[in-house]
Backbone as CSV, one residue per row, in Angstrom:
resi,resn,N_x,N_y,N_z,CA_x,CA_y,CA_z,C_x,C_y,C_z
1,UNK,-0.979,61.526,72.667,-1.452,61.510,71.298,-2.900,61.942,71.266
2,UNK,-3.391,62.167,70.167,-4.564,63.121,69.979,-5.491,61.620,69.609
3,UNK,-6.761,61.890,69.942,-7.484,61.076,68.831,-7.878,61.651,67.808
4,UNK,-7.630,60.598,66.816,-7.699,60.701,65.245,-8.806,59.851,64.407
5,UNK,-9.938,60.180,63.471,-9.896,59.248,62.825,-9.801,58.832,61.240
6,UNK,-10.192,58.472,60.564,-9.789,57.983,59.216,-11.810,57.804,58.632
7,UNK,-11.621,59.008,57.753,-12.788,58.598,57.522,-12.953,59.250,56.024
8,UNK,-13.916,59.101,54.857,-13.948,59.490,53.426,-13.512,60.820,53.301
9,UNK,-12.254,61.425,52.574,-12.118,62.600,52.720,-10.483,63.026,53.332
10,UNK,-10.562,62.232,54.336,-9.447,62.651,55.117,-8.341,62.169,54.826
11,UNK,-7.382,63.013,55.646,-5.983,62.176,55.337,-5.699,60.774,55.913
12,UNK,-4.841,59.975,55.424,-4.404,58.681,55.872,-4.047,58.526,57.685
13,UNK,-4.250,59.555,58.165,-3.973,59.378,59.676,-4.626,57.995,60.116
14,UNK,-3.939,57.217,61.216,-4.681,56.014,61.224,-5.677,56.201,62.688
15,UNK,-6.893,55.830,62.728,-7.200,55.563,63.676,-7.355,55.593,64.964
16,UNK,-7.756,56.046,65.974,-7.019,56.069,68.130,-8.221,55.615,68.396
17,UNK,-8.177,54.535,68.969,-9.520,54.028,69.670,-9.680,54.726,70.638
18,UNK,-10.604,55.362,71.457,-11.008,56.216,72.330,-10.723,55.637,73.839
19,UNK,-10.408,54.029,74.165,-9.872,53.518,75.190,-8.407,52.863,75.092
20,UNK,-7.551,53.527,73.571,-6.459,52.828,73.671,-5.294,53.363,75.409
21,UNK,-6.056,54.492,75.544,-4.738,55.000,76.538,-4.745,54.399,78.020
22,UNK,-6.379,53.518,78.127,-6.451,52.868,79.224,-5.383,51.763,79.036
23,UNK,-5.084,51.096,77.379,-4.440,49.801,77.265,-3.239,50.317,77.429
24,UNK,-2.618,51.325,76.913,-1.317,51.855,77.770,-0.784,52.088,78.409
25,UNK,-1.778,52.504,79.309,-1.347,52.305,80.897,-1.550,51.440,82.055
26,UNK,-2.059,50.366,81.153,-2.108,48.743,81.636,-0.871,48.441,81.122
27,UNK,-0.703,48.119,80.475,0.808,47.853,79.351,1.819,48.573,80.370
28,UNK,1.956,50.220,80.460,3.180,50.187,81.145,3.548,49.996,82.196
29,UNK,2.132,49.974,83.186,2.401,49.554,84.690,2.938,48.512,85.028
30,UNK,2.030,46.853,83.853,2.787,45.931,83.594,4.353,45.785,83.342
31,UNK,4.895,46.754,82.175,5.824,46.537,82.200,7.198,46.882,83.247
32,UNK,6.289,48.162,84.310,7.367,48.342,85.086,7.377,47.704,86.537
33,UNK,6.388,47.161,86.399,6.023,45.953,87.741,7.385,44.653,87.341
34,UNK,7.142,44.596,86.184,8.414,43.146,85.949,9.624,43.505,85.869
35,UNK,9.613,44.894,85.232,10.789,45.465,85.526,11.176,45.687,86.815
36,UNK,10.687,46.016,87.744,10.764,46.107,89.520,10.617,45.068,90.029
37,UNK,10.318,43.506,89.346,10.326,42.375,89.774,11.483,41.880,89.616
38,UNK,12.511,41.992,88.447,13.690,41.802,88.137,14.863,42.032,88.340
39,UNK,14.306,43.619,89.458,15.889,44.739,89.648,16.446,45.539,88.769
40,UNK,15.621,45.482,87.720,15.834,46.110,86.451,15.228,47.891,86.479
41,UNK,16.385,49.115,86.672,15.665,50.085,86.676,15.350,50.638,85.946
42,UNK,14.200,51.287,85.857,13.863,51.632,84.676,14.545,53.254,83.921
43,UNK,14.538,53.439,82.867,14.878,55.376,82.597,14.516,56.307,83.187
44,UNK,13.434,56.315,83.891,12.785,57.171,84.812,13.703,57.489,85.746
45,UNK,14.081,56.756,86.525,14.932,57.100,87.532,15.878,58.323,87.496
46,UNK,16.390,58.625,88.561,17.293,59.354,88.658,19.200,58.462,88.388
47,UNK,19.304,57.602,88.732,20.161,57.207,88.529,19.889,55.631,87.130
48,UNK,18.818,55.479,86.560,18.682,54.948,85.895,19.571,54.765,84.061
49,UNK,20.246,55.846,84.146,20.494,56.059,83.112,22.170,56.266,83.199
50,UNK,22.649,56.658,84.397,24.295,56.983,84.717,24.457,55.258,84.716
51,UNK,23.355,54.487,85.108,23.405,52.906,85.176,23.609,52.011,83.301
52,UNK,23.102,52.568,83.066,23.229,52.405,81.333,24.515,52.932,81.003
53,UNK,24.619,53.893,81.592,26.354,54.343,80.298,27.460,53.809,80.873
54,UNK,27.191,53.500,82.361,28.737,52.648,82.829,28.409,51.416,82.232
55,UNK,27.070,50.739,82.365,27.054,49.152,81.614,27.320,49.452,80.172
56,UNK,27.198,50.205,79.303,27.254,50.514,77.642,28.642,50.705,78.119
57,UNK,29.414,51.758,78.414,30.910,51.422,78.395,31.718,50.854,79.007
58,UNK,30.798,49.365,79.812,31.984,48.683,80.227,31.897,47.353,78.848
59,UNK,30.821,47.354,78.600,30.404,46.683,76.929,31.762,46.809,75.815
60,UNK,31.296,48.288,75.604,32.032,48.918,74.549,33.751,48.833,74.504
61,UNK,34.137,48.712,75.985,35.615,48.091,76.620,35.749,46.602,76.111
62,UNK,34.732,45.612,76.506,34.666,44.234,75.985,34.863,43.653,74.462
63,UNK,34.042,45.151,73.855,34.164,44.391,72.353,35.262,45.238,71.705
64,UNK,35.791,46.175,72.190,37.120,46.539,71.728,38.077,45.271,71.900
65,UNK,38.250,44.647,73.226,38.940,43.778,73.554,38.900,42.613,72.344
66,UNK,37.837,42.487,72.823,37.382,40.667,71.804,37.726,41.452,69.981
67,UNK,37.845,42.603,69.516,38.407,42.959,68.173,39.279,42.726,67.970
68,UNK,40.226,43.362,68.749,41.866,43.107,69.085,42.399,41.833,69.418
69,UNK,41.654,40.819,69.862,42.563,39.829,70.177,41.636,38.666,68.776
70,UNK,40.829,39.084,68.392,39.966,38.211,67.695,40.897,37.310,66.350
71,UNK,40.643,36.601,66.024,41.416,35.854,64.793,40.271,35.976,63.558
72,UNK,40.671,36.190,63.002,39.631,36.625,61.283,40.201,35.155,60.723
73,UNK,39.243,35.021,59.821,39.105,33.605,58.830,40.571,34.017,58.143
74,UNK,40.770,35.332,57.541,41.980,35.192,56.496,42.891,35.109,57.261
75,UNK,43.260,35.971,58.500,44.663,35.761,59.465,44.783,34.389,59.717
76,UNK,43.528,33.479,60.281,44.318,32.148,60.721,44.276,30.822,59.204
77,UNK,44.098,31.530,58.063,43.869,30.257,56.919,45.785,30.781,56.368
78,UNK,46.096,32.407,57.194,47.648,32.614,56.701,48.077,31.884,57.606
79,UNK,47.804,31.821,59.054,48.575,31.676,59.752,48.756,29.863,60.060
80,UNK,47.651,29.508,59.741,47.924,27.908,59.541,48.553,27.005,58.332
81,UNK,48.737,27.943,57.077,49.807,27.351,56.227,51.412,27.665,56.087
82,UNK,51.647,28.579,57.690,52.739,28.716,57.814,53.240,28.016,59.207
83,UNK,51.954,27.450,59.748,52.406,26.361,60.434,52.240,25.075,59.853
84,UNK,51.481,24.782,58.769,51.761,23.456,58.444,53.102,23.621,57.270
85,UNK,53.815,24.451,57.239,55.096,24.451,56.169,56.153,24.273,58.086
86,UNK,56.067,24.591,58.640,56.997,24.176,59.546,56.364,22.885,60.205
87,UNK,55.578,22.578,60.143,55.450,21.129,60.763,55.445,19.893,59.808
88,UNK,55.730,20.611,58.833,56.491,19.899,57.641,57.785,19.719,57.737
89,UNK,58.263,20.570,57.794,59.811,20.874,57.916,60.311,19.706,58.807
90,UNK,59.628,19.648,60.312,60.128,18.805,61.276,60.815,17.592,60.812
91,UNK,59.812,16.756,60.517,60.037,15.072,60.083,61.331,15.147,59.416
92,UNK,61.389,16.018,58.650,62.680,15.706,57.421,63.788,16.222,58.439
93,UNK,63.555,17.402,58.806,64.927,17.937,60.012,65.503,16.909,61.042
94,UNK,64.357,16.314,61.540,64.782,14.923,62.602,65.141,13.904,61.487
95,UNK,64.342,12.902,60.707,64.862,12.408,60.456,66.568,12.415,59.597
96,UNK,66.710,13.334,59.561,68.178,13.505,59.026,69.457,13.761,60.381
97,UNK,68.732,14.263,61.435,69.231,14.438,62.816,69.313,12.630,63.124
98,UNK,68.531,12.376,63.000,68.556,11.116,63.640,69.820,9.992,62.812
99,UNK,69.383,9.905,61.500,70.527,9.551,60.653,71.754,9.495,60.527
100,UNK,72.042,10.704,60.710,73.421,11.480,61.665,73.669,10.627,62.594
101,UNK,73.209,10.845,63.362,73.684,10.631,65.105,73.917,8.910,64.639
102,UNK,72.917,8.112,64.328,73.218,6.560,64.104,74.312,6.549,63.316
103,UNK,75.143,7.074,62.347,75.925,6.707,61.499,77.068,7.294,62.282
104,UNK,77.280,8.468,63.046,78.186,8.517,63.956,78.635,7.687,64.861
105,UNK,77.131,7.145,65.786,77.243,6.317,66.688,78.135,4.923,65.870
106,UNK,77.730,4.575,64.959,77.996,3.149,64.166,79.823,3.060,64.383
107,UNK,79.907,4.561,63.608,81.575,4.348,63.503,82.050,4.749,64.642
108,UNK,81.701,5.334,65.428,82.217,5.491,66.973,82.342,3.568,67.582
109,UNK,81.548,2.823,67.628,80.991,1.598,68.118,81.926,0.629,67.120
110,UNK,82.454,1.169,65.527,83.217,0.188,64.587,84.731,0.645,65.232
111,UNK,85.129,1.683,65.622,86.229,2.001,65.849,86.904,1.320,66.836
112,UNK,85.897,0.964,68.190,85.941,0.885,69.579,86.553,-0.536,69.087
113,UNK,85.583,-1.182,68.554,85.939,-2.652,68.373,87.321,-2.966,67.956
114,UNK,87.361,-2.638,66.959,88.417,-2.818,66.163,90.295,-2.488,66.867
115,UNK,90.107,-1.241,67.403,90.773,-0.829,68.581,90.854,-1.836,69.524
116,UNK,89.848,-2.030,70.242,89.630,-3.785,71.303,90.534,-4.842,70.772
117,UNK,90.087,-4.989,69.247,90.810,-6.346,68.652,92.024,-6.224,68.383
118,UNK,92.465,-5.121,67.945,93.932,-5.248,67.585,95.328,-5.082,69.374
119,UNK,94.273,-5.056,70.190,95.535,-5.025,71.350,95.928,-6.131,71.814
């Protein structure tokens, strides 16, 4: 960048302090010292960047996944009043199963007897 400054007259260009580029290159050495402290490579590299598009598309694989299998508020507010209409259903289905079977059992158990008594 050029230095610029802003003074009566001129255009709105803002400002370049005449030692900002020393603070920039404090700033980026910093930042690629922590970056090389971390294992983290930076864009520069030669392979820095073939490193980004396999991590971006093994990403981009993940959140396809998690779309596709994901449950949305409206699918499961359908899909849970068509399980609480069958887990409704149950109680009344058994208890009428059950009803059954005792009133069978009863006259199976009245028959036996009665059969018993008359021999």
């Amino acid at each position: 960048m050029k230095n610029s400054s802003v003074g009566p007259g001129k255009s709105g260009t803002p400002t370049r302090h005449p030692r900002a580029e020393g603070l920039e290159n404090t700033v980026s050495s910093a930042v690629k010292a922590e970056l090389d402290q971390r294992g983290v490579t930076g864009g520069s590299g030669g392979g820095g960047r073939d490193d980004v598009d396999i991590r971006l598309k093994s990403l981009e694989t993940d959140v396809a996944i998690i779309k596709n299998t994901m449950v949305t508020k409206d699918v499961f507010e359908e899909r849970a009043g068509k399980i609480e209409i069958e887990v409704s259903k149950v109680p009344f289905e058994t208890i009428k199963w059950l009803v059954g079977t005792i009133i069978a059992l009863g006259i199976v158990v009245f028959a036996t007897v009665r059969w018993l008594s008359t021999s």
